[in-house]
PDBQT receptor file of N, H, CA, C and O in Angstrom, charges set to zero:
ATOM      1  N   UNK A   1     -20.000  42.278  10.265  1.00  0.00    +0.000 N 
ATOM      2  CA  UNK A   1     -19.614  41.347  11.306  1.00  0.00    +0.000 C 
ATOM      3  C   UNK A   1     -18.116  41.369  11.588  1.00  0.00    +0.000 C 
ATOM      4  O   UNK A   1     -17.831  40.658  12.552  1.00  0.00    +0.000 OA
ATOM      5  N   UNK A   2     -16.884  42.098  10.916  1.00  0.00    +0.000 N 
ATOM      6  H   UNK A   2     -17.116  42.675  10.133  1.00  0.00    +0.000 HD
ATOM      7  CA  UNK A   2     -16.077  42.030  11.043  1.00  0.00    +0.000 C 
ATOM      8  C   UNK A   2     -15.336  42.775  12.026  1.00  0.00    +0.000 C 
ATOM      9  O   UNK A   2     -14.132  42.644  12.250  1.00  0.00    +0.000 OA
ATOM     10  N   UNK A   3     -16.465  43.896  12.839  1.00  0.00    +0.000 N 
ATOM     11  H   UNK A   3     -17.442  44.001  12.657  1.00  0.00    +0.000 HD
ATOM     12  CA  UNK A   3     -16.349  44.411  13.801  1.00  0.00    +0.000 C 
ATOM     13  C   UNK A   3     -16.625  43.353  15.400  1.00  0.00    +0.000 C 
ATOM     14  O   UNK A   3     -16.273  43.468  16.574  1.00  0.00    +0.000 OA
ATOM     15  N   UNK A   4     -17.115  42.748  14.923  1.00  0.00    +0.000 N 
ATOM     16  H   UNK A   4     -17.401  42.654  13.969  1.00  0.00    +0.000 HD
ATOM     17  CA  UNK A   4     -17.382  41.552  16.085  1.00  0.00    +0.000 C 
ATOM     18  C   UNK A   4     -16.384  40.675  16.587  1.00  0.00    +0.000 C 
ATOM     19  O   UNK A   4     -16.293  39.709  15.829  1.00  0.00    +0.000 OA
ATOM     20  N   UNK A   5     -15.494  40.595  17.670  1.00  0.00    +0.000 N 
ATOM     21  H   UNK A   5     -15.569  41.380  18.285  1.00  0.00    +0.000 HD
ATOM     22  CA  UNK A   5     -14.453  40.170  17.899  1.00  0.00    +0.000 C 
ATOM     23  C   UNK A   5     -14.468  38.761  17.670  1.00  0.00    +0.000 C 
ATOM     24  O   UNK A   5     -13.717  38.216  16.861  1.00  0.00    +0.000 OA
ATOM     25  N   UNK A   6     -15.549  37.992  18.569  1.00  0.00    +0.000 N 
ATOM     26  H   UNK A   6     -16.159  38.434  19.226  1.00  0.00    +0.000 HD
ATOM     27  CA  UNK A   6     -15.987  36.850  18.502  1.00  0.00    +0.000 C 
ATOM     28  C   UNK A   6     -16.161  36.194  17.252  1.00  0.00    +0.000 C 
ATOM     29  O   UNK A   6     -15.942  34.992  17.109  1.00  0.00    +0.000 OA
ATOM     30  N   UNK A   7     -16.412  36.681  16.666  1.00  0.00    +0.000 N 
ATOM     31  H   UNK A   7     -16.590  37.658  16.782  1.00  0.00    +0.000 HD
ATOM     32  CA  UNK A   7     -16.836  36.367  14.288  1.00  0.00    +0.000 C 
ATOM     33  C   UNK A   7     -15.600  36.679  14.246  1.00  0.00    +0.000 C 
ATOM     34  O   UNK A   7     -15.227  35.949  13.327  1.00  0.00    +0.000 OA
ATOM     35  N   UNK A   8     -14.498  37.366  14.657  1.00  0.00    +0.000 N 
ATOM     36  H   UNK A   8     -14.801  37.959  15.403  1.00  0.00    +0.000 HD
ATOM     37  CA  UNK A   8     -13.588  37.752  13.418  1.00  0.00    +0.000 C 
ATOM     38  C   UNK A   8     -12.519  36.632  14.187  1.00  0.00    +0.000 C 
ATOM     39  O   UNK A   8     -11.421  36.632  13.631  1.00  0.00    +0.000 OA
ATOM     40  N   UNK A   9     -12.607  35.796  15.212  1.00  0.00    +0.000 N 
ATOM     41  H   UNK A   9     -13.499  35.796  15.664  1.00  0.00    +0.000 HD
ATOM     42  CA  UNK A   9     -12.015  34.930  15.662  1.00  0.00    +0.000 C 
ATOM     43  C   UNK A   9     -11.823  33.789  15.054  1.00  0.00    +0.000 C 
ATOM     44  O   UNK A   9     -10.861  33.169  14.602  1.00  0.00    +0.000 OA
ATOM     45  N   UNK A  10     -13.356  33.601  15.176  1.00  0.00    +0.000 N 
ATOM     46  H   UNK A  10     -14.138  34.105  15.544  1.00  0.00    +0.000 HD
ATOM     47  CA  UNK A  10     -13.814  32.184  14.897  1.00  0.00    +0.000 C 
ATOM     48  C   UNK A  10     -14.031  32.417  13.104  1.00  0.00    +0.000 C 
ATOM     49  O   UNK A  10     -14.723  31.657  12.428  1.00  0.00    +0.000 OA
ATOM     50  N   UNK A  11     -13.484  33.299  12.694  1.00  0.00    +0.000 N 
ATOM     51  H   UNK A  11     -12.922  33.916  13.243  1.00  0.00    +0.000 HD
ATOM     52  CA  UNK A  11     -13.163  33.136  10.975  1.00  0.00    +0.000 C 
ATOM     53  C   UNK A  11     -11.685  33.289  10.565  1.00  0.00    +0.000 C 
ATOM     54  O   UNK A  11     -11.295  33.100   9.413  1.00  0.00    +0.000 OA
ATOM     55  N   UNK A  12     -10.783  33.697  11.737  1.00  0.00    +0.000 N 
ATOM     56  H   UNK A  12     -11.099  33.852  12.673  1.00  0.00    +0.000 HD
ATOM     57  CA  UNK A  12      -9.404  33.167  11.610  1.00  0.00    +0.000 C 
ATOM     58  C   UNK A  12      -9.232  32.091  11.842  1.00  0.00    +0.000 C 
ATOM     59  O   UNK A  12      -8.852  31.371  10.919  1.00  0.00    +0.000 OA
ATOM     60  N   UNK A  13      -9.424  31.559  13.083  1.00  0.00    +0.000 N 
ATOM     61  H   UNK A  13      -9.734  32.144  13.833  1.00  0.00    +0.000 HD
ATOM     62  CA  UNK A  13      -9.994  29.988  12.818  1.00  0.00    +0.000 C 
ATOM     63  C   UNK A  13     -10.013  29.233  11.923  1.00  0.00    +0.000 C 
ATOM     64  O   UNK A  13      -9.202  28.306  11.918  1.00  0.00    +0.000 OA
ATOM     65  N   UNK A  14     -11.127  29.420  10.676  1.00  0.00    +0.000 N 
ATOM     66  H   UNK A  14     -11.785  30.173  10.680  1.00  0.00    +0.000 HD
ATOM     67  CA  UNK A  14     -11.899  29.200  10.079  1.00  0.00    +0.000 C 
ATOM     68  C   UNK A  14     -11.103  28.799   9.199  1.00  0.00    +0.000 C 
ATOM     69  O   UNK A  14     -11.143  27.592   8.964  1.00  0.00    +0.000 OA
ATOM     70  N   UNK A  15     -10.235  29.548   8.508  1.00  0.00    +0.000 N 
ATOM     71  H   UNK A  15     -10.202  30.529   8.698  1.00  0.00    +0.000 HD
ATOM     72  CA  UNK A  15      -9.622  30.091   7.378  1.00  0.00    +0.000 C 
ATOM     73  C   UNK A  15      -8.313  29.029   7.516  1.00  0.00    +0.000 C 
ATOM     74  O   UNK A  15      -7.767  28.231   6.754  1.00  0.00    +0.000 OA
ATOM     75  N   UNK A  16      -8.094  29.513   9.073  1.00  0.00    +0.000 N 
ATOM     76  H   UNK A  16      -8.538  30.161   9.692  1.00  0.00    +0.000 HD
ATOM     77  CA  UNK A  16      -6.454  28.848   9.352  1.00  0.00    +0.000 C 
ATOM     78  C   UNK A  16      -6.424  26.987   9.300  1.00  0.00    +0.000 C 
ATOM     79  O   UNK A  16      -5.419  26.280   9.379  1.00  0.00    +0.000 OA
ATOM     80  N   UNK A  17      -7.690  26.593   9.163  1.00  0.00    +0.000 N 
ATOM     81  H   UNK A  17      -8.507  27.167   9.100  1.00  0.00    +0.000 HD
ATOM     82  CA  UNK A  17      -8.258  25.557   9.586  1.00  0.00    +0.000 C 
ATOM     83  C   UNK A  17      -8.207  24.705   8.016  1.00  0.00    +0.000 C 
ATOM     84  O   UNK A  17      -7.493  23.747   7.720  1.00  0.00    +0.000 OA
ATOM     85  N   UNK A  18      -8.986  25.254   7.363  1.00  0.00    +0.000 N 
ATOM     86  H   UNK A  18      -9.566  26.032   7.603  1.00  0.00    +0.000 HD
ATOM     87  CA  UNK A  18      -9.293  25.321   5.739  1.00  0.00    +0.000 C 
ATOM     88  C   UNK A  18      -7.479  25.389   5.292  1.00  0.00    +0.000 C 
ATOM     89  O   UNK A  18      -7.164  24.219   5.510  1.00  0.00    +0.000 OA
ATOM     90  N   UNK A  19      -6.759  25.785   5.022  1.00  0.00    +0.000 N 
ATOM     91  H   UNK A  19      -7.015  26.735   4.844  1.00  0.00    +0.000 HD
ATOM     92  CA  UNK A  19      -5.169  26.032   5.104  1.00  0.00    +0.000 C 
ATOM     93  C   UNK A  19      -4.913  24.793   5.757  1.00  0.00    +0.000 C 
ATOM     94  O   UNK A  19      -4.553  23.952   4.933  1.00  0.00    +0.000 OA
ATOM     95  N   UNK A  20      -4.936  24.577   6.334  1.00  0.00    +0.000 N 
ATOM     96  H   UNK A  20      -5.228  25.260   7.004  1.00  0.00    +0.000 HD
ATOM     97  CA  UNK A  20      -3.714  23.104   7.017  1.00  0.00    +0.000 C 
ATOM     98  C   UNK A  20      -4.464  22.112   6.208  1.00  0.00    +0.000 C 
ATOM     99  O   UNK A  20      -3.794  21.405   5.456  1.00  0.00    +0.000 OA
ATOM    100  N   UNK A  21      -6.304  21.879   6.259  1.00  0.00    +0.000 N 
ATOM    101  H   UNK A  21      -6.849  22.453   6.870  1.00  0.00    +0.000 HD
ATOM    102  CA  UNK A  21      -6.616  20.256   5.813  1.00  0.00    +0.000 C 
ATOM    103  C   UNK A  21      -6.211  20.459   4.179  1.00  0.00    +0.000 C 
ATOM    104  O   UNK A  21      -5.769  19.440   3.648  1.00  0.00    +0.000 OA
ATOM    105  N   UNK A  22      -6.299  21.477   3.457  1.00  0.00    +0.000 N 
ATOM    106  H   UNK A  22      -6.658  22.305   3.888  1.00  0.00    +0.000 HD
ATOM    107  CA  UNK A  22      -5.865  21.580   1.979  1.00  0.00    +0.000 C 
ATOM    108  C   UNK A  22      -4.060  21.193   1.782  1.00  0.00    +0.000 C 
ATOM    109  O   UNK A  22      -3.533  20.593   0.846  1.00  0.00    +0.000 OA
ATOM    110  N   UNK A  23      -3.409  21.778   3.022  1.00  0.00    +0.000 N 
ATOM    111  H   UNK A  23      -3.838  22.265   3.783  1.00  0.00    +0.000 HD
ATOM    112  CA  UNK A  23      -2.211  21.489   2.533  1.00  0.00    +0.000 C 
ATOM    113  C   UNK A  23      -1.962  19.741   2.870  1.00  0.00    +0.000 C 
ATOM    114  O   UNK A  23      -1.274  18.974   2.197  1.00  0.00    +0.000 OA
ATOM    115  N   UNK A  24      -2.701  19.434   4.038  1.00  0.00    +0.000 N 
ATOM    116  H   UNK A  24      -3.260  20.057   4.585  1.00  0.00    +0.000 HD
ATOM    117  CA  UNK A  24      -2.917  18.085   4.003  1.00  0.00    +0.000 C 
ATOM    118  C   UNK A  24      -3.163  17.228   3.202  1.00  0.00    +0.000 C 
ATOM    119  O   UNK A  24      -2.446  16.237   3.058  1.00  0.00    +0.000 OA
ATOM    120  N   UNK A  25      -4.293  17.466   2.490  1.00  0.00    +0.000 N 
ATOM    121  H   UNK A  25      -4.876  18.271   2.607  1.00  0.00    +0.000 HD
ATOM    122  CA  UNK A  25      -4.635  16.808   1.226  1.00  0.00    +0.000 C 
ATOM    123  C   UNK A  25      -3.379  16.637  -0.228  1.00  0.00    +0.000 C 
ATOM    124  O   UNK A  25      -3.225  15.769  -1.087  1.00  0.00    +0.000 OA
ATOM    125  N   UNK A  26      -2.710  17.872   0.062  1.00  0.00    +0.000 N 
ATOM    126  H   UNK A  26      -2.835  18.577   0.760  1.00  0.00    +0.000 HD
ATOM    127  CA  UNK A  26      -2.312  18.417  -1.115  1.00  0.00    +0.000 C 
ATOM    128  C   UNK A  26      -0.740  17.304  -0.848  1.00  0.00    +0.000 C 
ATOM    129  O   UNK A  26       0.047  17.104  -1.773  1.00  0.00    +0.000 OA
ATOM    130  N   UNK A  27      -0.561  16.743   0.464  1.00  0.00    +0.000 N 
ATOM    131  H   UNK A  27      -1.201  16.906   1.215  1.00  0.00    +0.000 HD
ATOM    132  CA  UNK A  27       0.615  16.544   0.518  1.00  0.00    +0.000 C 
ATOM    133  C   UNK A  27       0.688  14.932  -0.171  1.00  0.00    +0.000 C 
ATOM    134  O   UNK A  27      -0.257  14.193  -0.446  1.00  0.00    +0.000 OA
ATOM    135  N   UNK A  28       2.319  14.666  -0.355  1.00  0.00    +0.000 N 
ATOM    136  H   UNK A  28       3.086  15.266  -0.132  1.00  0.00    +0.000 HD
ATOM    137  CA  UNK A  28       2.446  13.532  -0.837  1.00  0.00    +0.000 C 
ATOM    138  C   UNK A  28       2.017  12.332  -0.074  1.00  0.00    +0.000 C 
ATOM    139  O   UNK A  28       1.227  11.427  -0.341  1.00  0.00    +0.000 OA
ATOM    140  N   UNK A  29       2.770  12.588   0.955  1.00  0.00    +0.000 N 
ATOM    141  H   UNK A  29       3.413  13.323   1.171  1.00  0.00    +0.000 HD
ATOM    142  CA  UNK A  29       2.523  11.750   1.594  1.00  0.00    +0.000 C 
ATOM    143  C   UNK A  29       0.960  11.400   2.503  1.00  0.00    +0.000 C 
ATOM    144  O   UNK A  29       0.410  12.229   3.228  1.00  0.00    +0.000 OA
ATOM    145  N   UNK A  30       0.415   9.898   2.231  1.00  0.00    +0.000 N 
ATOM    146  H   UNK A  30       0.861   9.225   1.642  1.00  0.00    +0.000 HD
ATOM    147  CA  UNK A  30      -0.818  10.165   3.568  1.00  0.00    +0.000 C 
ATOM    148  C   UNK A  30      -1.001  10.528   4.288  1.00  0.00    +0.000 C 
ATOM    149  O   UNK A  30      -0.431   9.982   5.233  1.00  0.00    +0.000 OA
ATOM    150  N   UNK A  31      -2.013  11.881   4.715  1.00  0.00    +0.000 N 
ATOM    151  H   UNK A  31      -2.476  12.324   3.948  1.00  0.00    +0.000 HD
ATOM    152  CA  UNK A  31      -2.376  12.163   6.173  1.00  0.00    +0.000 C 
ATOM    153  C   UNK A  31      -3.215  11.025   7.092  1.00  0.00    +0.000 C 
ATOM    154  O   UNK A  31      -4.035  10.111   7.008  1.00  0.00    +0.000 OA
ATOM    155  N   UNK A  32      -2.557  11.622   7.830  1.00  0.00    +0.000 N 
ATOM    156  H   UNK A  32      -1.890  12.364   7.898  1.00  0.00    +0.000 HD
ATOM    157  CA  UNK A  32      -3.666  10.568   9.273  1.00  0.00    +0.000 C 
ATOM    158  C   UNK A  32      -5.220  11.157   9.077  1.00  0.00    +0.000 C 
ATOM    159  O   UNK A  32      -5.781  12.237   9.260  1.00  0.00    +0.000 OA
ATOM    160  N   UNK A  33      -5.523  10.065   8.685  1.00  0.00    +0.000 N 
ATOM    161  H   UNK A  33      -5.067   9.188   8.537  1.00  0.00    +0.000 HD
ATOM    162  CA  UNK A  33      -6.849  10.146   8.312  1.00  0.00    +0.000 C 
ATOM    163  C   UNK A  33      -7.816  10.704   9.833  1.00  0.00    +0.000 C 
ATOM    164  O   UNK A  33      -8.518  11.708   9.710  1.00  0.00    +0.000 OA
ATOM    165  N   UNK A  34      -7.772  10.101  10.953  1.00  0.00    +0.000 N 
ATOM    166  H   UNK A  34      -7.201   9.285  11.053  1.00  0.00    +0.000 HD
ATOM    167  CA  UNK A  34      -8.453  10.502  11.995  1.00  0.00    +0.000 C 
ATOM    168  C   UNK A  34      -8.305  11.929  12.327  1.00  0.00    +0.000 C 
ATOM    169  O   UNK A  34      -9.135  12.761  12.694  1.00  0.00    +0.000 OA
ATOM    170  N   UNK A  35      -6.597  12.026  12.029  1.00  0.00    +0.000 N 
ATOM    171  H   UNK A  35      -5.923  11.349  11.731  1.00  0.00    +0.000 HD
ATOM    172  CA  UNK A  35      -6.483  14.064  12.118  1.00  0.00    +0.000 C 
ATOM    173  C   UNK A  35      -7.034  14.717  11.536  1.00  0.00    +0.000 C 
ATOM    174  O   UNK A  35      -7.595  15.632  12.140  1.00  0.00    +0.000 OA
ATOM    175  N   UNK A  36      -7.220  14.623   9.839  1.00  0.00    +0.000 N 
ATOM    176  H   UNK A  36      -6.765  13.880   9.348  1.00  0.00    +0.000 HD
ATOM    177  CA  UNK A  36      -8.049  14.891   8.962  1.00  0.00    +0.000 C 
ATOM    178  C   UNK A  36      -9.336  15.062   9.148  1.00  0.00    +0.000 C 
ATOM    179  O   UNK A  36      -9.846  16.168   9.328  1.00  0.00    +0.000 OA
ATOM    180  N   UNK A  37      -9.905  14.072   9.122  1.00  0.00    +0.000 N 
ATOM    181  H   UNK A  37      -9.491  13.174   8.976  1.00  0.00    +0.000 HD
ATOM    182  CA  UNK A  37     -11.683  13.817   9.742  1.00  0.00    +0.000 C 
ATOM    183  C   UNK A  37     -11.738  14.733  11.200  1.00  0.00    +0.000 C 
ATOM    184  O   UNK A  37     -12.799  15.357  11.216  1.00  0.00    +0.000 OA
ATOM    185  N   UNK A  38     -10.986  14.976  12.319  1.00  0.00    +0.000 N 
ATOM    186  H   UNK A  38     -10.124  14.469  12.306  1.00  0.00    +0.000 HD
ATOM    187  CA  UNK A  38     -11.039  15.690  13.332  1.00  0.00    +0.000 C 
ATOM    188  C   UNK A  38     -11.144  17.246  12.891  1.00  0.00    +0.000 C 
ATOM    189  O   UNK A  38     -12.112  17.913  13.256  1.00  0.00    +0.000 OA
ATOM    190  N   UNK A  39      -9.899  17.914  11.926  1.00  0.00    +0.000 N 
ATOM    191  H   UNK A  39      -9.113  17.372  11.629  1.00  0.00    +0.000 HD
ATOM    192  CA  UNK A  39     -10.030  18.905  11.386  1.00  0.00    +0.000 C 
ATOM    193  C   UNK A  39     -10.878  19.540  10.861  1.00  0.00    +0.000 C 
ATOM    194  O   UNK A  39     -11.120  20.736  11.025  1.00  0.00    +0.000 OA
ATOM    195  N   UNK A  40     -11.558  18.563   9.979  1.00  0.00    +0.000 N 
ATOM    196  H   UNK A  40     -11.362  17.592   9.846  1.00  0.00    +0.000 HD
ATOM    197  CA  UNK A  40     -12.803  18.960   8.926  1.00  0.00    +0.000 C 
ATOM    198  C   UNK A  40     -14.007  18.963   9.927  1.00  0.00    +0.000 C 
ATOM    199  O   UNK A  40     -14.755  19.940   9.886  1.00  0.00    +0.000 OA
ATOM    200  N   UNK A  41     -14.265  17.951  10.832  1.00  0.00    +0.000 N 
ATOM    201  H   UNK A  41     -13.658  17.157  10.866  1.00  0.00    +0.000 HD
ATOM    202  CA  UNK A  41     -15.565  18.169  11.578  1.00  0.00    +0.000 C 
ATOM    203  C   UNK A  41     -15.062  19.873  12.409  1.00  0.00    +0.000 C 
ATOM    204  O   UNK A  41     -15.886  20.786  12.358  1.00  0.00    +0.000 OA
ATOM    205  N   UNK A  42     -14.044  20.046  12.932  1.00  0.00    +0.000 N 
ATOM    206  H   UNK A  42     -13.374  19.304  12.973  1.00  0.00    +0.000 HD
ATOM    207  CA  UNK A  42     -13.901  21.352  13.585  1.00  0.00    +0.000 C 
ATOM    208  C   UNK A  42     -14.328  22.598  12.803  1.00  0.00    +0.000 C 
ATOM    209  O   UNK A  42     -15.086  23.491  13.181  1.00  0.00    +0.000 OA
ATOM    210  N   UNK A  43     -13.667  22.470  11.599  1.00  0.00    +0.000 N 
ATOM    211  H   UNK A  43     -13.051  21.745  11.292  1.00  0.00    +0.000 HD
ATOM    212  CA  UNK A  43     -14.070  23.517  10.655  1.00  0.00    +0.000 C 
ATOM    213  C   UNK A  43     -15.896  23.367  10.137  1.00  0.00    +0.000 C 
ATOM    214  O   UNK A  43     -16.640  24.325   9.932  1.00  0.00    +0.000 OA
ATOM    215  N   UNK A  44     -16.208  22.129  10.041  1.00  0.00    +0.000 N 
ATOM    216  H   UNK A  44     -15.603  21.350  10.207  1.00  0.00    +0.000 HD
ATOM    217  CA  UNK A  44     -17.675  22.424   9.888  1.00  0.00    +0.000 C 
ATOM    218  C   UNK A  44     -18.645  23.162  11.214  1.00  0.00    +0.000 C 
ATOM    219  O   UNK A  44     -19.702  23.779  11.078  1.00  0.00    +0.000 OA
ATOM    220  N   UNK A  45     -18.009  22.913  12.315  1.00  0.00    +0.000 N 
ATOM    221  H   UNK A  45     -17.150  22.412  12.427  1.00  0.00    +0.000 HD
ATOM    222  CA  UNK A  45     -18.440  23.655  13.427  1.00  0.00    +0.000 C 
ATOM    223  C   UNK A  45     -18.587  24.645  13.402  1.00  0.00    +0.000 C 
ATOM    224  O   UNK A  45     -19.664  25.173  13.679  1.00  0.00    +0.000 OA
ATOM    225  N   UNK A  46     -17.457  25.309  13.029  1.00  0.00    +0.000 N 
ATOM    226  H   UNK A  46     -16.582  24.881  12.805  1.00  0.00    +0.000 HD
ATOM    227  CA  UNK A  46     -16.981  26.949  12.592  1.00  0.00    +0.000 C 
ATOM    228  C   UNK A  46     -17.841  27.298  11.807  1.00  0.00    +0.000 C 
ATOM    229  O   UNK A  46     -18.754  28.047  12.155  1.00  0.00    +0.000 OA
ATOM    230  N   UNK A  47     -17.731  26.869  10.705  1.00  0.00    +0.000 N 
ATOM    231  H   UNK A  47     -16.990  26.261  10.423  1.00  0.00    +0.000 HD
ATOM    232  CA  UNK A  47     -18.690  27.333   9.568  1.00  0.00    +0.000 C 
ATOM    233  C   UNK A  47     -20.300  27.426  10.012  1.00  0.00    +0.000 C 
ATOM    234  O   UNK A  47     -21.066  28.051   9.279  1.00  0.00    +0.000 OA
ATOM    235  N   UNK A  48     -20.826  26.745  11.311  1.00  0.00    +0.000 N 
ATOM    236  H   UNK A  48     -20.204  26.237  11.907  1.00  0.00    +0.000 HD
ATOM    237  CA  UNK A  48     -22.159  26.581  11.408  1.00  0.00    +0.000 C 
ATOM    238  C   UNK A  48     -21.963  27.796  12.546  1.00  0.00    +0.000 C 
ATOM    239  O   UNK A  48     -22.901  28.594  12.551  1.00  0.00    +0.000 OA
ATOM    240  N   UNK A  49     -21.109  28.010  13.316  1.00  0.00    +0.000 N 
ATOM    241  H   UNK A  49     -20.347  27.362  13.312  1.00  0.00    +0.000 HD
ATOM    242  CA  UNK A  49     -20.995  28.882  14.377  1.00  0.00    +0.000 C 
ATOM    243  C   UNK A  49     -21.314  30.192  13.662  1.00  0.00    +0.000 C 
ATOM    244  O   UNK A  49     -22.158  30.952  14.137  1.00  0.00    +0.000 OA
ATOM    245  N   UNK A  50     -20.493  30.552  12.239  1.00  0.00    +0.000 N 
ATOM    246  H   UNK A  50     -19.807  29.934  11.853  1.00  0.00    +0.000 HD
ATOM    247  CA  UNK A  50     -20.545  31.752  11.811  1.00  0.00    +0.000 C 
ATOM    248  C   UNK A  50     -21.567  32.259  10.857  1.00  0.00    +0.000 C 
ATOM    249  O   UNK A  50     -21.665  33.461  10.609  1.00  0.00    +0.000 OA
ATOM    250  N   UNK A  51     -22.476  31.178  10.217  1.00  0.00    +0.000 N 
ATOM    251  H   UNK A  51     -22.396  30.202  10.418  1.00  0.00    +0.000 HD
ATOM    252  CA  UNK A  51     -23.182  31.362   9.240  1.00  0.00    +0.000 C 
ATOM    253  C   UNK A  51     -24.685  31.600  10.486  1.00  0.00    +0.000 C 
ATOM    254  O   UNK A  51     -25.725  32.127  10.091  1.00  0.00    +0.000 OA
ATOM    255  N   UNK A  52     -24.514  31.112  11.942  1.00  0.00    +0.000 N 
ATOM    256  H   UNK A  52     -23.670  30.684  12.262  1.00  0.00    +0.000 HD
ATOM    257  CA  UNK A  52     -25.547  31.373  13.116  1.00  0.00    +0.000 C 
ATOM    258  C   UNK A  52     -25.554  33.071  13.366  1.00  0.00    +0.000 C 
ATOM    259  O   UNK A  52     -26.519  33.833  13.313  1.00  0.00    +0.000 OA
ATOM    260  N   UNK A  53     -24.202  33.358  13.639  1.00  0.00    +0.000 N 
ATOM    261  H   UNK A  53     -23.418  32.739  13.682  1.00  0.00    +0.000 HD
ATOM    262  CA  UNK A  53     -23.596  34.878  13.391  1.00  0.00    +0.000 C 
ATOM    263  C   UNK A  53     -24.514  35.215  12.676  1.00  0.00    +0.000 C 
ATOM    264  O   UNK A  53     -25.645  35.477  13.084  1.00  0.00    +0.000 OA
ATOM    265  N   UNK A  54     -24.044  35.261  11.208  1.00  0.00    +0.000 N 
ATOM    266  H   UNK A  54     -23.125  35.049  10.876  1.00  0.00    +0.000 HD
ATOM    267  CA  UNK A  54     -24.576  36.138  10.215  1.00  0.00    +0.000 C 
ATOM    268  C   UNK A  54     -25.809  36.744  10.033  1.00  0.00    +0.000 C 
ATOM    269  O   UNK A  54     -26.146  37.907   9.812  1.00  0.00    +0.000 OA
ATOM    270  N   UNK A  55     -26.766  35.071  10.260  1.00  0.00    +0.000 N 
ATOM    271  H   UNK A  55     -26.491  34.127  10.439  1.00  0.00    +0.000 HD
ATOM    272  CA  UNK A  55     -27.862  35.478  10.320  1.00  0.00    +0.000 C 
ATOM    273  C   UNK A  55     -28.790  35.541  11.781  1.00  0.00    +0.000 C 
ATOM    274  O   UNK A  55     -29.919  35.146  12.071  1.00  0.00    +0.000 OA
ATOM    275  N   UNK A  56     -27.869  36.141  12.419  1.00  0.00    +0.000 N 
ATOM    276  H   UNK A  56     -26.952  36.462  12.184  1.00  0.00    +0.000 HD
ATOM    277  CA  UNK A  56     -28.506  36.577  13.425  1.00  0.00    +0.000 C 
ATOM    278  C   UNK A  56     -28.743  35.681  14.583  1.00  0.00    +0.000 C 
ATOM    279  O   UNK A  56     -29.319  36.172  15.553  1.00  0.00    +0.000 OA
ATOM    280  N   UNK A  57     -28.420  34.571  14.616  1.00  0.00    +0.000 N 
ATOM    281  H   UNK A  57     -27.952  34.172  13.827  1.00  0.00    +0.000 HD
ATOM    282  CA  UNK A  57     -29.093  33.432  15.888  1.00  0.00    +0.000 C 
ATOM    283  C   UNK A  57     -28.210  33.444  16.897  1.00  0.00    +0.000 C 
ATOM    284  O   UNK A  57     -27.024  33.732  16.738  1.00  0.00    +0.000 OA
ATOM    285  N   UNK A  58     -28.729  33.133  17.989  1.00  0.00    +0.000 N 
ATOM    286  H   UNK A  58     -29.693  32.900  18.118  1.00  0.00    +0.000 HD
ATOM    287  CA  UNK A  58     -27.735  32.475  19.154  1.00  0.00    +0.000 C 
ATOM    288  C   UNK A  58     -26.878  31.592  19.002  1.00  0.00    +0.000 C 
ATOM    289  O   UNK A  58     -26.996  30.599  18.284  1.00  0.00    +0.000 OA
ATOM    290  N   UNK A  59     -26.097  31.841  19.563  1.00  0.00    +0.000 N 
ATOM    291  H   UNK A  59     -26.001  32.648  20.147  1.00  0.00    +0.000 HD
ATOM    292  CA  UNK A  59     -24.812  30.380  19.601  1.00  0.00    +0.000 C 
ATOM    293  C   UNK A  59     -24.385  30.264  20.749  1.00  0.00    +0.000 C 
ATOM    294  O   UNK A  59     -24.221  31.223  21.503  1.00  0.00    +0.000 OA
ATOM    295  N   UNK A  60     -24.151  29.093  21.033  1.00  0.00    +0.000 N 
ATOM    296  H   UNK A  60     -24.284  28.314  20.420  1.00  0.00    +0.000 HD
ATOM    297  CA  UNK A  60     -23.544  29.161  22.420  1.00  0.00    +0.000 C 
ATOM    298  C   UNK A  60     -22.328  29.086  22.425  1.00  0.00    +0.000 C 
ATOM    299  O   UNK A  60     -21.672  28.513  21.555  1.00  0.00    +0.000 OA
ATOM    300  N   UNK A  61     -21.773  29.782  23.626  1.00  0.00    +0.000 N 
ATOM    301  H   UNK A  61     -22.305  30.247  24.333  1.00  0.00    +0.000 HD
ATOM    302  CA  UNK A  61     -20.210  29.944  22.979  1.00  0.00    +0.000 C 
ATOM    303  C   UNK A  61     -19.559  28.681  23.290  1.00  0.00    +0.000 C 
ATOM    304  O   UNK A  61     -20.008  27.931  24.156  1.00  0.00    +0.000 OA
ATOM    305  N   UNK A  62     -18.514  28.419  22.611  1.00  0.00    +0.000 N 
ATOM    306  H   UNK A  62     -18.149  29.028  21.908  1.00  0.00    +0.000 HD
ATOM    307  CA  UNK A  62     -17.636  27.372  22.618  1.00  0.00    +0.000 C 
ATOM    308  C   UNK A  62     -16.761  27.332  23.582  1.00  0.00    +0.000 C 
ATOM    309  O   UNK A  62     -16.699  28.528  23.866  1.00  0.00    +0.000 OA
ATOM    310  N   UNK A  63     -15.901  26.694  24.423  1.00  0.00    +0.000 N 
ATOM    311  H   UNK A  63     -15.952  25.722  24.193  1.00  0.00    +0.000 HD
ATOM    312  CA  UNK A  63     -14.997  26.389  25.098  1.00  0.00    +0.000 C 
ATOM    313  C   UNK A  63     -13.633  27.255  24.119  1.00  0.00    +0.000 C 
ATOM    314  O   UNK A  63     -12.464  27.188  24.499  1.00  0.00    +0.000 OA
TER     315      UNK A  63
């Protein structure tokens, strides 16, 4: 799948996404919780977008 432009997008994405809410978490100070919760639902999107990929299903593409 890493030949697939569309998968190798939406798993930079993915990745880059996973990276900010960890450093979020990780930070001292409180994150904005609503940014947080916004982030993580995006990345669970991703993750359902690409695991549709993998195994083969339709997805509709995203905006």
């Amino acid at each position: 799948k890493t030949q697939d432009p569309r998968f190798s997008r939406l798993l930079r994405r993915h990745t880059a996404l996973e990276q900010h809410v960890r450093n979020m978490e990780s930070a001292k100070a409180t994150p904005a919780q609503p940014v947080l919760a916004m982030l993580k639902r995006e990345k669970q999107v991703l993750e359902g977008e690409l695991r549709a990929i993998l195994q083969g299903m339709p997805v509709a593409e995203a905006a």
